[in-house]
C-alpha positions in Angstrom: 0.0 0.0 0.0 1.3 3.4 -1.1 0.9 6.9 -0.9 -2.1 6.9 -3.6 -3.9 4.3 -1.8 -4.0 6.4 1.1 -5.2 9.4 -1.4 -8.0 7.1 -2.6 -9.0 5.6 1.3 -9.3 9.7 2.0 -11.3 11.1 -0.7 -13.4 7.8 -0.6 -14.1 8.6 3.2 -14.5 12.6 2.7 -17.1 11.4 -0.5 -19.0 9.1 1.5 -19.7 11.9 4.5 -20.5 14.5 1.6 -22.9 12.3 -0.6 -24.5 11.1 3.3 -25.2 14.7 4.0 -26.0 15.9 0.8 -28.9 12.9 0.6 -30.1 14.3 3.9 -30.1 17.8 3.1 -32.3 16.9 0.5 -34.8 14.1 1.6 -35.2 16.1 5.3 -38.2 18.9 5.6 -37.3 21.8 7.6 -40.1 22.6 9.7 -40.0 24.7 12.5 -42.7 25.0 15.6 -42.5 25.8 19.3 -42.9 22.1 20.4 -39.4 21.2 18.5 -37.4 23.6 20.5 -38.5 22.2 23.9 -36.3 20.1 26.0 -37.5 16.6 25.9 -37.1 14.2 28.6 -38.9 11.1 29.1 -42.5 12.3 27.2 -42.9 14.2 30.7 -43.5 18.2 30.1 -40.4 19.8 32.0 -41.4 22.4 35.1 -39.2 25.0 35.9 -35.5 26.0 34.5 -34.7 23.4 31.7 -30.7 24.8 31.4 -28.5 23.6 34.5 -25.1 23.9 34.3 -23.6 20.7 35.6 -20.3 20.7 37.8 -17.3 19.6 35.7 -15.9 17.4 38.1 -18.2 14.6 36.6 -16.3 15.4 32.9 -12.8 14.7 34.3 -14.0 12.2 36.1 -15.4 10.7 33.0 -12.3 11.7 30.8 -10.0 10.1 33.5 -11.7 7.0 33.4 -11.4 6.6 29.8 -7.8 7.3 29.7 -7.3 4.8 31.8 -9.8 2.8 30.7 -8.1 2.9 27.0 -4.7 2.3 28.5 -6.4 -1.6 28.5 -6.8 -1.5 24.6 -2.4 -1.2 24.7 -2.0 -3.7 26.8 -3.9 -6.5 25.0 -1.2 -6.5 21.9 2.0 -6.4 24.6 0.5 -9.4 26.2 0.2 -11.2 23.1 4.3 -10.7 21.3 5.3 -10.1 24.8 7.1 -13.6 25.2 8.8 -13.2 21.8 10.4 -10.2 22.8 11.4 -10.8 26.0 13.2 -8.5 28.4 12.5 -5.2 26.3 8.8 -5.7 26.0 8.8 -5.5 30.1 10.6 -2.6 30.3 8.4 -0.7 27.4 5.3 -1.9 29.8 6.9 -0.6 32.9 7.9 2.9 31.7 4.1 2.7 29.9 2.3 2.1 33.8 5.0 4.2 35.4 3.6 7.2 32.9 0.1 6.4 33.4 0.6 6.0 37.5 2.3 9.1 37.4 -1.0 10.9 35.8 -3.0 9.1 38.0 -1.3 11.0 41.3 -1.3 13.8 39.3 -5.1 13.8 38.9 -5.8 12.6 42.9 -3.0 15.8 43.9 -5.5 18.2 41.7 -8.6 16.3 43.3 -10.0 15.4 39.8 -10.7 12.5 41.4 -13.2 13.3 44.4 -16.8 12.3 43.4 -18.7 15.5 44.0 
């Protein structure tokens, strides 16, 4: 695979989203009323203020899991070749967990980690 199938896997992607949202701009009716403006939530009519802010501790706690969480998808591969390469796959891991416990006391030290 060379550069101009890479060119091709690009402009194929980029032509797939345009013709996608060109079909919908054109099969879609644009209607506008009241009712589509309102905040749905569970077919119940909403009483009082609809726009809270919510605290962004729950986003950093969210994004921390999932940094961590991902850090699983890298291991998988390293457990599989990590026999056949012995010594230097071990090291590679360690420096990998070091990093990643290193974040980890950074975010308790900031207190992204307190459930609010």
């Amino acid at each position: 695979m060379g550069a101009s199938s890479m060119i091709v896997l690009i402009l194929a992607g980029l032509a797939f989203a345009g013709i996608a949202i060109l079909v919908a701009k054109i099969v879609t009716t644009n209607t506008t009323n009241a009712q589509k403006g309102e905040p749905y939530e569970c077919g119940i009519p909403t009483n009082g203020k609809t726009w809270i802010q919510l605290n962004v501790g729950y986003y950093l706690f969210a994004l921390i899991f999932l940094i961590f969480d991902v850090e699983l998808v890298f291991l998988y591969p390293w457990a599989v070749v990590a026999q056949k390469v012995g010594w230097l796959a071990f090291i590679e891991v360690t420096i990998f967990f070091a990093i990643l416990f290193f974040g980890f006391l950074y975010a308790h030290k900031k207190g992204a980690l307190k459930w609010i």
